[in-house]
N, C-alpha and C positions, 0 to 999 in steps of 0.2 A: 591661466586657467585656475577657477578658484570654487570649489564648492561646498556648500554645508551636510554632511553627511551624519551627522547627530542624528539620533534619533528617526531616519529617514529609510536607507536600506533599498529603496522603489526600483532599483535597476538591481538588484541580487534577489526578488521574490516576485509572484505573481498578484496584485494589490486588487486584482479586478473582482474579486466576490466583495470588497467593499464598497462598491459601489452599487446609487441604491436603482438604479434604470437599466432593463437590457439596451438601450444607447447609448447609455453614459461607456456600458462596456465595450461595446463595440468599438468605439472611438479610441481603445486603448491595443494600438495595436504593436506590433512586434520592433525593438529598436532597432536592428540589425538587417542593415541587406544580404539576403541571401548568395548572390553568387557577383551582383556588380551595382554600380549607382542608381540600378533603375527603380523600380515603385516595387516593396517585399508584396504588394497584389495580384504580381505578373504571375510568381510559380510562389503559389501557398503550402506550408508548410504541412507533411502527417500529421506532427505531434503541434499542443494547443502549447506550446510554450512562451511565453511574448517576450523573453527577454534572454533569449538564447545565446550563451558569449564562445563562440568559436576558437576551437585550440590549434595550433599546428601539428605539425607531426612530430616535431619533435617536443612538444609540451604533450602530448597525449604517451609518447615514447618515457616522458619522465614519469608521469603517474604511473603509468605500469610498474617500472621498475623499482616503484615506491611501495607496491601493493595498494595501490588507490584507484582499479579497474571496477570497482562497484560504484565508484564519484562519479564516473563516463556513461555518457551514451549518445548513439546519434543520431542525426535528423536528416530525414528525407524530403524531397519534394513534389507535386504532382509536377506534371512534364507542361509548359507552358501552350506546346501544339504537338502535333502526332508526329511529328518528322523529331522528335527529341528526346520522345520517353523511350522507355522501355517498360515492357508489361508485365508484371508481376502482383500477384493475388488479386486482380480485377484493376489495378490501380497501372496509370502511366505515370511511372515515377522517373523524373529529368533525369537525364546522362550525357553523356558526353561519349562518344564514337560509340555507340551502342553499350557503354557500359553505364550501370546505374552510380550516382555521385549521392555524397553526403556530407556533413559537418559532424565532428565530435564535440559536442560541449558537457556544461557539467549538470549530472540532476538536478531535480528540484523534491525533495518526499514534504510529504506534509510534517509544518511544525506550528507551534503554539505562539505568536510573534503578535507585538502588537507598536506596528512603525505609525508614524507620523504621530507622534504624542498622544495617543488614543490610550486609555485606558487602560481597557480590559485588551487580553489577546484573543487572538482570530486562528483558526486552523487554517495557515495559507499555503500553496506551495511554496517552498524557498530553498536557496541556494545550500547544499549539501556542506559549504565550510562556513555558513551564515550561522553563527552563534544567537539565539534567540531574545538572549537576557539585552544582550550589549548592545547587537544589533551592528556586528564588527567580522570582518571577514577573519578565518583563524587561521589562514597562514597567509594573510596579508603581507608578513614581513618577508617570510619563507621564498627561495627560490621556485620552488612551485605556484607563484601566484600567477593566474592566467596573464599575456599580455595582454591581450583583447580588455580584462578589466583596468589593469590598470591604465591603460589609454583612455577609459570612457569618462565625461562625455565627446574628449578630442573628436575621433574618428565621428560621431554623429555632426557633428557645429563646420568638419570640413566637407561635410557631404550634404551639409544645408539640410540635414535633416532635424526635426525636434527632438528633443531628449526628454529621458525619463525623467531628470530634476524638472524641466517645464510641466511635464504632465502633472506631475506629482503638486506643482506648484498651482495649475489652474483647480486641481478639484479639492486640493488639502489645505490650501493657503499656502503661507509662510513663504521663506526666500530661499532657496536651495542654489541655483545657478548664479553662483555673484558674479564672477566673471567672467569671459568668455574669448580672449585674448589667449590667439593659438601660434600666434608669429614666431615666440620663443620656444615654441614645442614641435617645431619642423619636423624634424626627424622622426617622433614618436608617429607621425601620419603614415612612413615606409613598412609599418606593422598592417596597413588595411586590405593586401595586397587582393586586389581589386581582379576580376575577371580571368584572363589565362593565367597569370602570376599566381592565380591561388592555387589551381591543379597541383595537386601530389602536396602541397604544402598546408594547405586547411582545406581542400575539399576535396576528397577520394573518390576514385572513381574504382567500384569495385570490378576486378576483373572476372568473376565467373555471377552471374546474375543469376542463374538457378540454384546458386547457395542460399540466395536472398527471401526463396519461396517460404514463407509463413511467416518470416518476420517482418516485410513490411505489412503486412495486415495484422501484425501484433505490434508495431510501432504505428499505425492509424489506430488501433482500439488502445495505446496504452498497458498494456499486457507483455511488455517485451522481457525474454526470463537473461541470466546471467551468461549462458550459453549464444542468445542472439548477441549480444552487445559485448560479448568477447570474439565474437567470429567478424562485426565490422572493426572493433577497437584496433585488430591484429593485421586487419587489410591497410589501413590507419595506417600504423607504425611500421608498415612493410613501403609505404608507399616512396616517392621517388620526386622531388619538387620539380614542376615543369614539365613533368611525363607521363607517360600512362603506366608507366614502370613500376612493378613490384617486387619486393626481394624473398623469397622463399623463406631465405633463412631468419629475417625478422618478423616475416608473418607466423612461421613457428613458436621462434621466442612469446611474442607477442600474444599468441593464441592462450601458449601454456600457463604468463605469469598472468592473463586474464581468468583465466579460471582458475588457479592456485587461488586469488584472494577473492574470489566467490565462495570457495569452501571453506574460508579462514584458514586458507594455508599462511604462514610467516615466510614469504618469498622477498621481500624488502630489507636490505640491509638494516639489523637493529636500530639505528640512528635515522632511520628514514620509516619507521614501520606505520604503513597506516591499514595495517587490519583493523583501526575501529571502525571505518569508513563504511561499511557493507552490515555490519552488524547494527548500528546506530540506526541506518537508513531503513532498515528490515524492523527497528521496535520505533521508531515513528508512524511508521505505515500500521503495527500490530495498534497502538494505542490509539490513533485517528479511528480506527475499525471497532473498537472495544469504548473509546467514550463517549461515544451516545451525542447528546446535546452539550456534554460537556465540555467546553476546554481550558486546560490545567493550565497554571501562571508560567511563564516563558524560562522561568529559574531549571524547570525539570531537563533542561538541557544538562545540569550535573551531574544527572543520574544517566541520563541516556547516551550524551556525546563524552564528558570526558571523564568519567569512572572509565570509561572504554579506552580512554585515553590520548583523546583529543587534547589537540592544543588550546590553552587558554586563552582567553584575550583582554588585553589591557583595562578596559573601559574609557570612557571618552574621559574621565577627570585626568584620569593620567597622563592625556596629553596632551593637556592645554598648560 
């Protein structure tokens, strides 16, 4: 497995407001199946994310306890037929024995990026640990790196699906997918865990559905506050791999350090502290709001992510 990631980034951001046709957009659609091998058309996502990278429970269980519960949030689905949803704020959202199911992955806030050798930057949605200037995830090295990312584009190429280096490749030029030889990477495929094997493990099934009233119609508008997305994060981290089982005592934990680092509380071990995460995310969205037609060179990531104290990232000379 061999790909060019220089300058490119297309599977950490949302690329489609550069594109210059509502069909060119359309055509770019989400890389990730949602719940098994079948076509992501079947049960369409709430939120418009196309490149949403699913966490387990126990990687959603580490961010918490890192104070990186502002990085998270989850994703629902419409219910594919009426024998499978559950109703909530006018929407039939899939479940599983009558409980509503969901994915945690990681935000995306608007930043100033400008991937595929373009220029000038773009205000695109992008990945919350996506470094703007470098275009380099920033705890790529860190034990927190999702495993969903680092598998990609594995998991798409064994499920015969296209990838983001292709897409990227037919409308941007250049060569991104060099290789595509997965024989030696077997093992990293047992990460997809496909269908019942995901239950309790990457897809939750929340056990009381009238907790869920108002946030999924604030995760279909986009609008979801710190308090919705610490109330799934915690069902999350309570959950139980292969069951509908939840544990009380870690949906408590879970609840509390979710909302500790929404208020900038320092709930993370010093060596692990990521209160910038939540703060960073909140003056991207204030500056997207406040600059107009403007937008400022991808560097302002110094000021915004790691004055706060964000980790740095190499840059590509470093490692070649």
């Amino acid at each position: 497995m061999e790909v060019n990631c220089r300058g490119c980034a297309g599977c950490c951001l949302d690329w489609r407001p550069l594109l210059e046709t509502d069909a060119d957009r359309s055509t770019h659609r989400q890389r990730r199946a949602p719940f098994n091998d079948e076509s992501e058309t079947e049960r369409a996502p709430l939120d418009d994310d196309t490149s949403f990278v699913a966490l387990t429970r126990d990687e959603v269980r580490a961010f918490l306890e890192a104070g990186m519960a502002p990085a998270l949030t989850p994703r629902f689905w419409r219910a594919r037929d009426a024998d499978e949803g559950v109703e909530i704020d006018g929407h039939s959202v899939a479940g599983v024995a009558g409980r509503p199911v969901f994915f945690v992955g990681l935000r995306k806030p608007p930043k100033p990026v400008a991937p595929f050798d373009r220029e000038e930057p773009a205000w695109l949605p992008t990945c919350v640990f996506l470094d703007p200037a470098t275009l380099q995830c920033r705890i790529h090295d860190d034990e927190l790196f999702p495993g969903e990312c680092g598998a990609y584009p594995k998991h798409n190429i064994a499920l015969e699906q296209e990838t983001e280096c292709e897409r990227v490749e037919s409308n941007f030029g250049g060569e991104r997918l060099l290789e595509t030889g997965i024989e030696d990477d077997a093992g990293d495929l047992d990460g997809l865990l496909l269908g019942s094997q995901a239950l309790g493990a990457k897809l939750f099934a929340h056990p009381r559905p009238d907790a869920l009233e108002g946030i999924v119609e604030r995760t279909a508008a986009g609008e979801l506050t710190a308090a919705d997305r610490a109330e799934c994060l915690a069902v999350a981290a309570a959950s139980s791999p292969g069951t509908l089982a939840t544990s009380d005592h870690h949906y408590e934990r879970g609840k509390e350090r979710a909302l500790e680092a929404a208020t900038d509380g320092h709930g993370a071990a010093a060596e692990r502290d990521g209160s910038w995460v939540g703060p960073a995310i909140r003056e991207w969205y204030r500056r997207k709001r406040n600059a107009g037609e403007t937008v400022p060179s991808s560097d302002t990531a110094t000021a915004v992510e790691e004055a706060r104290g964000a980790p740095e990232t190499p840059g590509w000379d470093a490692l070649e």
